[in-house]
C-alpha positions in Angstrom: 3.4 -7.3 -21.9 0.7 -5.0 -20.6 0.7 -3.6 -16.7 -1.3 -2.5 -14.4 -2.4 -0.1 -11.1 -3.5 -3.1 -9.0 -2.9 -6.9 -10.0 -3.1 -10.7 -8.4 -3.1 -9.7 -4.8 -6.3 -6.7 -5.1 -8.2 -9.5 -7.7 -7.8 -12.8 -4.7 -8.2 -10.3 -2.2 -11.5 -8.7 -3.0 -12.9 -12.2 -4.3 -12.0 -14.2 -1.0 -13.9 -11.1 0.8 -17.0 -11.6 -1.1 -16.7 -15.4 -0.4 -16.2 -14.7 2.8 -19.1 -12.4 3.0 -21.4 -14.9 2.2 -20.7 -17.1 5.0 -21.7 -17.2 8.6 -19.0 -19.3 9.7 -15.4 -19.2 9.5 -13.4 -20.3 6.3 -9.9 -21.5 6.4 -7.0 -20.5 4.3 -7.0 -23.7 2.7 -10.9 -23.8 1.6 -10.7 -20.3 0.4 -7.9 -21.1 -2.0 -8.8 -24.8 -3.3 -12.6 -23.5 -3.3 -11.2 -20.4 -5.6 -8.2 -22.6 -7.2 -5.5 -20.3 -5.8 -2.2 -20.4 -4.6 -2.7 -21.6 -0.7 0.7 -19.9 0.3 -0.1 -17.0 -1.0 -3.5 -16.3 -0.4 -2.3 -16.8 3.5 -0.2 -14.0 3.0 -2.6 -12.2 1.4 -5.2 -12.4 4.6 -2.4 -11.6 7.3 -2.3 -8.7 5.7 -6.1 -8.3 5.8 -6.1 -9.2 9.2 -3.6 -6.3 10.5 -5.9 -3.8 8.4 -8.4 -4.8 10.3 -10.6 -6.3 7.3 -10.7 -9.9 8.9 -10.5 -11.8 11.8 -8.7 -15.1 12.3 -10.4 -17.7 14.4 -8.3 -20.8 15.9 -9.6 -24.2 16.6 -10.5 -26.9 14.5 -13.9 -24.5 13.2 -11.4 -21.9 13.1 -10.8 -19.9 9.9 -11.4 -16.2 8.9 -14.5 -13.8 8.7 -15.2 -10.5 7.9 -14.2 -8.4 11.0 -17.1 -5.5 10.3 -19.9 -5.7 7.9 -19.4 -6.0 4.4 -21.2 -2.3 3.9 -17.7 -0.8 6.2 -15.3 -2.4 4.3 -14.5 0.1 1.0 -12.8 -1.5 -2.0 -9.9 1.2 -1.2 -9.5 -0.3 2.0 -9.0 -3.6 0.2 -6.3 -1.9 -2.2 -4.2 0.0 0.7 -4.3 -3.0 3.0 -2.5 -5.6 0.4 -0.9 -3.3 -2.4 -0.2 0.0 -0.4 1.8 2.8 -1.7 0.4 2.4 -5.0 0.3 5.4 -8.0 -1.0 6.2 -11.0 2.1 8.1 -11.8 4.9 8.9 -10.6 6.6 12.0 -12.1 10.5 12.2 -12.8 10.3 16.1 -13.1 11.8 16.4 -16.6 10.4 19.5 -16.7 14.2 20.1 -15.1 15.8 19.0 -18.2 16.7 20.6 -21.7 19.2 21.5 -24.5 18.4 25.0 -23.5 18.9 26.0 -20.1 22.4 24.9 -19.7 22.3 22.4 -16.9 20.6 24.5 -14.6 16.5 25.0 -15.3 14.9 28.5 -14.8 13.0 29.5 -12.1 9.7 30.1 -14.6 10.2 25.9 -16.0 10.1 24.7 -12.3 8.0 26.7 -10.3 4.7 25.1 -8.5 3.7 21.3 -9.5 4.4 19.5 -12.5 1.3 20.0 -14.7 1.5 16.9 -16.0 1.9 15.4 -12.5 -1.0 17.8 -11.2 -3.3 16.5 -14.6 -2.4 12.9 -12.7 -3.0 13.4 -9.6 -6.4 14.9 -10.1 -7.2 11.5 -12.0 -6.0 9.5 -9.0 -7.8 11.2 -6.4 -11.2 11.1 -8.9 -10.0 7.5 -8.7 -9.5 6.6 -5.1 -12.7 8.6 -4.1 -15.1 6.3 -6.8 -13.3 3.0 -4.8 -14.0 4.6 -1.5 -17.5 4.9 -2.2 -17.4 1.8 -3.2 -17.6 -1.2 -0.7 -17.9 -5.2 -0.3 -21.5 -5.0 0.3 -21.8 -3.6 -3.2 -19.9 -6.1 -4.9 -21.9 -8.9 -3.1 -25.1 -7.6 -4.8 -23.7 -6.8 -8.0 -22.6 -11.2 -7.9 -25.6 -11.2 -6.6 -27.2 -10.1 -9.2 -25.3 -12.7 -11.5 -25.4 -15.9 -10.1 -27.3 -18.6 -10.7 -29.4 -20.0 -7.2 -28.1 -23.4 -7.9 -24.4 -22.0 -7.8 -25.2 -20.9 -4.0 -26.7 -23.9 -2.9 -23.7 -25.5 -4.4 -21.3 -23.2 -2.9 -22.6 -23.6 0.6 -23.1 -27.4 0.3 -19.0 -27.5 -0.5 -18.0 -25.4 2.7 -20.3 -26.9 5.0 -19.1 -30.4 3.9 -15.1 -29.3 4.3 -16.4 -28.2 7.8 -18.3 -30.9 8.9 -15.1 -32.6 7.4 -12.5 -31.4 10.0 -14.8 -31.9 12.7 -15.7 -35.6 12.1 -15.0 -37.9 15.1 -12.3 -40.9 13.3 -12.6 -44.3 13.7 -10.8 -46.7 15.8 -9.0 -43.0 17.3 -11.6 -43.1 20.3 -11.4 -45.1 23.8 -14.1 -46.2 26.2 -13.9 -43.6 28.7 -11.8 -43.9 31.9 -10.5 -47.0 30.5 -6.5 -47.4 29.8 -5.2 -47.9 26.8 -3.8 -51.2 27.8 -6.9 -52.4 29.2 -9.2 -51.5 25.9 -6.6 -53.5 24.3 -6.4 -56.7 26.1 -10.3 -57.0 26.3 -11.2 -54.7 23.1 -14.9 -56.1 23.3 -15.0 -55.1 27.0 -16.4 -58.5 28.2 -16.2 -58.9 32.0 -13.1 -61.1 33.0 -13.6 -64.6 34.9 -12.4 -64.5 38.6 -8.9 -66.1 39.2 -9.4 -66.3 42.8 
């Protein structure tokens, strides 16, 4: 079974940011995953932690969702990666540099002295690493989709959010009362036909 640097969480991240770049409006949790056919639960998880980096904001209300909280051009791939899969390296060195048939139990000052080349060798390749997804940023990855997809899959894309808006929104019938009328009153003259005097 293979492994890797970064997995689920940088892949549903990054995509919901570029769906979410492409919007005006808010988009709730729930449309981002069904729209994306991903885990709901987790994806929430996933933007609370975008949210405390700063990435997105979270709007409440029935419109309510999440956006982008800066421009797509400010937000660095790297920013992405820290925000839900912090603490991640490339390598992670066990110094058994320390360890051989030779020395006794106890390593020479010559086998330990400075880094770990083979640690240093790996570090340089992460830093190369980080720096390429710094200069890298949501902006970019929205024209290199961009690039890619078809008009028709736009249209289509925006025509399924706005009708999941509209959706939630949508006044529901038989839910809504003439106003400044009682409830017992709307119900004991639902056609609100005027009453015959009993005097």
């Amino acid at each position: 079974m293979s492994s890797s640097l970064h997995g689920a969480s940088a892949e549903y991240a990054l995509h919901s940011l570029l769906v979410l770049a492409a919007r005006s409006e808010p988009v709730s949790a729930r449309d981002l995953a069904r729209f994306q056919e991903l885990p709901e639960r987790f994806l929430a998880k996933l933007l609370t932690r975008l949210e405390k980096a700063g990435l997105v904001g979270a709007i409440e209300g029935v419109r309510g969702g999440y956006r982008l909280a800066r421009p797509p051009a400010q937000i660095t791939v790297q920013d992405v990666l820290e925000a839900v899969e912090p603490g991640r390296a490339l390598f992670e060195c066990a110094e058994i540099r320390r360890h051989c048939a030779l020395f006794g139990g106890e390593a020479p000052g010559w086998s330990v002295q400075g880094m770990c080349r083979i640690h240093l060798f790996m570090k340089e390749a992460e830093d190369a690493l980080r720096a390429f997804l710094a200069s890298k940023t949501v902006a970019d990855l929205g024209r290199e989709f961009g690039r890619k997809a078809p008009e028709q899959f736009v249209r289509e894309a925006e025509g399924w959010f706005q009708e999941r808006r509209l959706g939630r929104t949508a006044p529901r019938r038989g839910k809504r009362r003439a106003a400044g009328r009682p409830a017992t009153a709307a119900a004991a003259n639902p056609r609100g036909q005027p009453r015959e005097s009993r005097s």
